[in-house]
C-alpha positions, -999 to 999 in steps of 0.1 A, spaced: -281 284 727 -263 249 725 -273 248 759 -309 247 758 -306 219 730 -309 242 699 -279 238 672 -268 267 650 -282 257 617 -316 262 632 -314 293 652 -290 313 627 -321 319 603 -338 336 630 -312 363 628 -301 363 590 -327 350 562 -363 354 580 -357 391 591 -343 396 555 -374 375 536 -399 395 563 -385 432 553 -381 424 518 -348 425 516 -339 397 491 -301 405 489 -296 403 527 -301 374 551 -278 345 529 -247 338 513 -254 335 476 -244 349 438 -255 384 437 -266 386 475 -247 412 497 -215 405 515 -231 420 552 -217 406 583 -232 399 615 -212 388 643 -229 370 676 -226 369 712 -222 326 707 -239 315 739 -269 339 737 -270 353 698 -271 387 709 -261 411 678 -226 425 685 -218 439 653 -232 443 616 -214 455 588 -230 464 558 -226 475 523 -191 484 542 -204 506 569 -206 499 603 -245 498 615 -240 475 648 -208 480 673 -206 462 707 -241 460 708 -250 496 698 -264 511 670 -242 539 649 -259 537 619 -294 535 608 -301 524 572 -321 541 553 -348 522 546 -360 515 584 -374 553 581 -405 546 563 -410 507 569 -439 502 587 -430 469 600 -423 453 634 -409 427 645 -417 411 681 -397 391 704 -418 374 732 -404 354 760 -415 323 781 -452 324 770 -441 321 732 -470 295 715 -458 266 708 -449 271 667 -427 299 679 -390 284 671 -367 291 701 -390 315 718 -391 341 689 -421 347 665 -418 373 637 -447 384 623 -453 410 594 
């Protein structure tokens, strides 16, 4: 990540507070009053999801999923990761759209 020029504070959001503001989730994504305490731990050089705690449960370990929340059963959306040929308002190669 530091690599390619892109510092933390701008590629953290892609990861915490837009997935959260995209799925509606307006106690996740931030560290606030009120907010959950969820934790998401990253590989540093490449911000690939290691592991997730939430609401004291495990969801994320090494890289694999052992629990699926509840809520991803009826959402309807997706979220897409494109590579290389990202357009250009696509922050660090990754565009969410809802």
């Amino acid at each position: 990540m530091t690599a390619h020029g892109y510092s933390l504070d701008l590629v953290l959001p892609l990861v915490t507070a837009n997935p959260a503001r995209i799925l509606k989730l307006p106690r996740k994504g931030q560290i606030a009053a009120g907010c959950d305490a969820d934790l998401l731990i990253v590989e540093p050089d490449t911000l690939a999801v290691r592991d997730v705690i939430a609401r004291g449960r495990r969801v994320v370990q090494h890289g694999q999923v052992v629990h699926r929340e509840k809520f991803l059963e009826k959402s309807k959306r997706a979220v897409e990761i494109i590579g290389d040929n990202a357009p250009t308002e696509a922050v660090a190669g990754i565009l969410l759209r809802h």
